[in-house]
C-alpha positions in Angstrom: -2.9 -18.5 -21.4 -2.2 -16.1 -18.2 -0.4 -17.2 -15.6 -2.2 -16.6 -12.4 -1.2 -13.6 -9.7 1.1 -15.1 -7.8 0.8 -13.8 -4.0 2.8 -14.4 -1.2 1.5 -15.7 1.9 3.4 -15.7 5.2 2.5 -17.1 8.1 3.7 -19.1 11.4 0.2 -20.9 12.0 0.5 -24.0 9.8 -3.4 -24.2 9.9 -4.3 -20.7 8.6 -1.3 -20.7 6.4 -3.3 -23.8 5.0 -6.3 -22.0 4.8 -5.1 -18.8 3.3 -3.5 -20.9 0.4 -6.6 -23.0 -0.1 -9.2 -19.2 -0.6 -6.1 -17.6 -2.8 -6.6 -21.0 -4.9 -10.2 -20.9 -4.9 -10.2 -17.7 -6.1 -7.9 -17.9 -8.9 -4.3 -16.9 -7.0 -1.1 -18.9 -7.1 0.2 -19.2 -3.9 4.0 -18.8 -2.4 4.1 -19.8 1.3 6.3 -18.9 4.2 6.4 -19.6 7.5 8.9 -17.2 9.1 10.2 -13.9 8.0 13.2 -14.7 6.6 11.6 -17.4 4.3 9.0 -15.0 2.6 12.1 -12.6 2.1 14.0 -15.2 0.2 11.2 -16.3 -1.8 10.4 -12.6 -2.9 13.8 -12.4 -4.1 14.4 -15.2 -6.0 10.7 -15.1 -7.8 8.9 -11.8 -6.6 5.2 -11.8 -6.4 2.4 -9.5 -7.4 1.4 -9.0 -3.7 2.2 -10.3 -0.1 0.1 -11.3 2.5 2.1 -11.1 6.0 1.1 -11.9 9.5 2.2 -9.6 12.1 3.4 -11.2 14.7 6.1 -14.2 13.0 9.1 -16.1 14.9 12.4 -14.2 14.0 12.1 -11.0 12.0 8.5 -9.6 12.4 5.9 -9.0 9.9 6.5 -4.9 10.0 10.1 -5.8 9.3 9.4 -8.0 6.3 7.0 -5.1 4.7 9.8 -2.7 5.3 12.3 -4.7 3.6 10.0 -5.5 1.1 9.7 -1.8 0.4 13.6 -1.1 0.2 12.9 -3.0 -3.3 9.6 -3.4 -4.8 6.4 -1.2 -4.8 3.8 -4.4 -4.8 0.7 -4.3 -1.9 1.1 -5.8 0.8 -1.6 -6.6 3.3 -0.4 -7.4 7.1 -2.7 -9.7 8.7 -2.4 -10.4 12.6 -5.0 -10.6 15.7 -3.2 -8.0 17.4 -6.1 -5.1 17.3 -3.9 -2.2 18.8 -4.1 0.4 16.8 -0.4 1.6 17.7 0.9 -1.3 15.5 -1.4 -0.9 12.9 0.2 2.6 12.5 3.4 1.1 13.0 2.6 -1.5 10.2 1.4 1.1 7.7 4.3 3.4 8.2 7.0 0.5 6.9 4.7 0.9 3.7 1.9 -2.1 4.2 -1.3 -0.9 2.3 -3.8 -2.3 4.4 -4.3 -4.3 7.8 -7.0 -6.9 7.9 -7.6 -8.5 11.8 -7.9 -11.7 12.5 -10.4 -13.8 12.3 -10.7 -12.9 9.2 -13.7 -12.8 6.6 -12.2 -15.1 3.2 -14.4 -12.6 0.6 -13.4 -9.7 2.5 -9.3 -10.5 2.6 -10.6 -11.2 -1.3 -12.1 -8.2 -1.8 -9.6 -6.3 0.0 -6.3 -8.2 -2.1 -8.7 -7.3 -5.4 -8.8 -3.6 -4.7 -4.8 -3.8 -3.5 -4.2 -5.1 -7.1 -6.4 -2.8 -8.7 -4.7 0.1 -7.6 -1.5 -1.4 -8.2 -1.9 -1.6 -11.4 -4.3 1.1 -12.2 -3.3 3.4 -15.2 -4.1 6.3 -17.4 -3.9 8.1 -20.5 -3.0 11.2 -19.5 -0.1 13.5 -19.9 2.8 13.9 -17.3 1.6 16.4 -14.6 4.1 18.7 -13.6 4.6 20.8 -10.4 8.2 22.4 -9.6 10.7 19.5 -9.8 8.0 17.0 -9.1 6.4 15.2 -11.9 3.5 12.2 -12.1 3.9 10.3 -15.2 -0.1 8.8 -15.6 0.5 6.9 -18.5 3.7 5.7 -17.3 2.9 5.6 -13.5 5.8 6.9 -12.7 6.7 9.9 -10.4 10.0 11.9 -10.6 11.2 14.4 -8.3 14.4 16.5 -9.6 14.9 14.2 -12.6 14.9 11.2 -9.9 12.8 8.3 -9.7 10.8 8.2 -6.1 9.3 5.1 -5.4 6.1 5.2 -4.0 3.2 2.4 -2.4 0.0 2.0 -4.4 -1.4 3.5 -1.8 0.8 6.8 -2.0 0.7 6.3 -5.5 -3.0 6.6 -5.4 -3.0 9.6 -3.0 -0.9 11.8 -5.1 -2.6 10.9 -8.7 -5.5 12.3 -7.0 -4.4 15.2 -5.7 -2.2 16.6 -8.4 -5.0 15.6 -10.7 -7.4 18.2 -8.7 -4.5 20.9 -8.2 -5.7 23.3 -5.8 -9.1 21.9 -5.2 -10.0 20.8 -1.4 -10.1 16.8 -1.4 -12.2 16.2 1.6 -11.1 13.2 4.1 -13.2 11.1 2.6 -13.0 11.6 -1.0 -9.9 10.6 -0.7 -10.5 7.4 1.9 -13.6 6.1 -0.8 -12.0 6.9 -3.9 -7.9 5.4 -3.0 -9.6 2.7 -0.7 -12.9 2.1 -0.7 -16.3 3.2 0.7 -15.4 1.1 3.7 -12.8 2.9 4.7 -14.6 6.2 4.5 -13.9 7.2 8.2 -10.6 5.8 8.3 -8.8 9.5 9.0 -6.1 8.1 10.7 -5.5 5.1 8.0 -5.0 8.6 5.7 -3.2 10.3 8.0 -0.2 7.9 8.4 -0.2 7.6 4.5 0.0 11.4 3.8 2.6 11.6 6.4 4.6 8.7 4.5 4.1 10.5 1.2 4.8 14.3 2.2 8.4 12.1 3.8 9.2 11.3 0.0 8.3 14.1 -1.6 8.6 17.3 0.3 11.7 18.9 2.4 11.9 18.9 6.6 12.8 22.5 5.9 10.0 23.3 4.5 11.6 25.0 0.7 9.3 21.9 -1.0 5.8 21.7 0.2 2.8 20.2 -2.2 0.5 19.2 -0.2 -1.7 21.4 2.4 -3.5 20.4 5.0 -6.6 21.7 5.7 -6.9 21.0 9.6 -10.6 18.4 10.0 -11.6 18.9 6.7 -8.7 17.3 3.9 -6.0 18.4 1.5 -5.1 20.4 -1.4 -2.2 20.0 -3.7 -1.1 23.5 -3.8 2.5 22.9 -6.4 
């Protein structure tokens, strides 16, 4: 038998801590709470989950503190939840590497739907040959991508991005073919959602200097991969 997804839930509210852990049961999760920071850290560590589900605003080290360490070692999603609606730390969240950002009070079958799609891309694969461009390569099969022989680890989400970009070398991927196809059709106006992720991407896989660019911009319209 499969053992269930296990997810880790953090948050300083007992009561929707409660209630997070009873939807993730209902819906077939297992569950690893935390109440502060440093608590979801340690339990990452010593048995690391499939996904994380952090509130923003926690007692100690913050929730876009706990995505970035989170990052330093593991590529799984992870969804920051929090009733601050300022749009400033929702960039702020997504640039530490969080994949989406769901606002309290929250929906249960959205934050479902939303986790689903997280895991989906996550672990989304193909059968397709490594795609090569310079010293950059994306392993499909493997999902894996290299750059000079060297591993770079990438989000889901930046995962996502670049699969479909170097898939359609040199073709203009609007705004939102990008938005619908990487996150869904709800997030087809999301530009600035996109933005912040291209931004994080081009940071691991292209020079300040400008000797390594992939990726063009095509100013209100999209982008191209042009390696």
């Amino acid at each position: 038998m499969t053992a269930p997804t296990r997810i880790l839930v953090c948050d300083d509210d007992p009561q929707i801590l409660r209630a997070l852990r009873v939807v993730l049961r209902d819906a077939g999760y297992e569950v690893v709470p935390a109440e502060t920071g440093e608590e979801a850290l340690d339990r990452a560590a010593v048995h690391p989950p499939q996904a994380a589900i952090v509130d923003l605003m926690l007692p100690g080290i913050d929730g876009v503190e706990v995505c970035r360490q989170l990052r330093e070692w593991s590529d799984m999603p992870v969804i920051v939840l929090s009733a601050v609606e300022d749009g400033a730390e929702k960039v702020r969240a997504l640039r530490m590497g969080a994949d989406d950002y769901v606002t309290k009070p929250f929906s249960p079958d959205e934050l479902i739907a939303r986790l689903e799609a997280a895991l989906r891309r996550a672990g989304a694969s193909a059968d397709e040959p490594v795609i090569e461009a310079g010293d950059l390569a994306l392993d499909l099969a493997a999902h894996r991508v290299t750059l000079a022989g060297e591993e770079v680890r990438l989000t889901p989400i930046e995962y996502g991005l670049l699969r479909l970009l170097m898939v359609n070398r040199g073709r203009l991927m609007t705004h939102r073919a990008l938005l619908t196809d990487v996150w869904g059709p709800e997030y087809a106006d999301a530009t600035s959602v996109l933005r912040t992720h291209i931004a994080n991407l081009r940071g691991k896989i292209e020079t300040r200097d400008g000797e390594r660019r992939y990726i063009r911009t095509d100013s209100g319209i999209g982008y191209r991969f042009t390696g």
